[in-house]
C-alpha positions as CSV (number, residue, x, y, z in Angstrom):
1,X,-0.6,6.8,10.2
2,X,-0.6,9.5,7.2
3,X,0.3,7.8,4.3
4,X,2.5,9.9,2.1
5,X,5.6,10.3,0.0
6,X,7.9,10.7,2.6
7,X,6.0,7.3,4.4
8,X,6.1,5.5,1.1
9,X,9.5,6.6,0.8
10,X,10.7,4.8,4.8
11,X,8.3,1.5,3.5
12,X,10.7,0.9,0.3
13,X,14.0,0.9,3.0
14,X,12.5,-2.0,4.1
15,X,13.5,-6.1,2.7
16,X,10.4,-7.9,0.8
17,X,9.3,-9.5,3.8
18,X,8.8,-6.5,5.7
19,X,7.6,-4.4,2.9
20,X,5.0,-6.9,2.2
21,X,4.0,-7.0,5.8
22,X,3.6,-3.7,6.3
23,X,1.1,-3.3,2.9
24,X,-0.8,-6.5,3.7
25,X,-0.9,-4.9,7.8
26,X,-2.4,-1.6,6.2
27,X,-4.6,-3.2,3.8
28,X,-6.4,-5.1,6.7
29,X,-6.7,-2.4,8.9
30,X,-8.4,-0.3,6.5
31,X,-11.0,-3.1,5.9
32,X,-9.6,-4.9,2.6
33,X,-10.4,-8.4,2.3
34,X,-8.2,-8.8,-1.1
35,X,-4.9,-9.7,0.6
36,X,-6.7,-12.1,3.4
37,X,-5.6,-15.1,1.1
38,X,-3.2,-13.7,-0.7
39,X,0.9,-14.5,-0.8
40,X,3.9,-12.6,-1.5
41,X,4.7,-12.0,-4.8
42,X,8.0,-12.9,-5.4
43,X,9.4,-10.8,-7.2
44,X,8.8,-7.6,-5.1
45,X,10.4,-5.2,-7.7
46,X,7.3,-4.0,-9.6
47,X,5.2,-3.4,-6.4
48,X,8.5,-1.4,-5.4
49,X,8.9,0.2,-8.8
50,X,4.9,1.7,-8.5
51,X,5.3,3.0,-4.7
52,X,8.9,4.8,-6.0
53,X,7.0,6.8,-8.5
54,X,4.1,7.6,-6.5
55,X,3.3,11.5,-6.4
56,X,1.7,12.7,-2.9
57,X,-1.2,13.7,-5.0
58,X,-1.5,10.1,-6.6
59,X,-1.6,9.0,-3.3
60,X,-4.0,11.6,-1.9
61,X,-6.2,10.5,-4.9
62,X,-5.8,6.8,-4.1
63,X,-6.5,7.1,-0.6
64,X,-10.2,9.3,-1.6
65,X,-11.0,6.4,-3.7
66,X,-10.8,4.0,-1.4
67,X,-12.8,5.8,1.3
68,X,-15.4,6.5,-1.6
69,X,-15.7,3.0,-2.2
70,X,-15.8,1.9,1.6
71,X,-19.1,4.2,1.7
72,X,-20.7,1.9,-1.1
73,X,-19.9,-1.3,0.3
């Protein structure tokens, strides 16, 4: 799945339950332990506000930093 913009964009047409399914789906299948115990926040509407005004290069530059970090685990 690319992860851009336009994807970000289809993710926030979804309720808080899915949304939050969907994030905590990607995070595991990239590897990230950090939402194995962790629970809906819930109040969704700052996690919302942040993936709104995400740039496609913000993204791009998230998305290098994590790989950068998966080589130094």
């Amino acid at each position: 799945m690319k992860i851009d913009k336009k994807t970000i964009d289809l993710l926030l047409k979804l309720n808080d339950d899915q949304l939050w399914s969907a994030i905590s789906h990607v995070a595991k299948k990239s590897g990230s332990s950090t939402f194995s115990n962790m629970e809906r926040p819930k109040d969704m509407s700052k996690i919302r506000a942040l993936l709104s005004s995400l740039t496609d290069e913000q993204i791009n530059q998230a998305i290098r930093a994590f790989k950068e970090s998966k080589k130094n685990d």
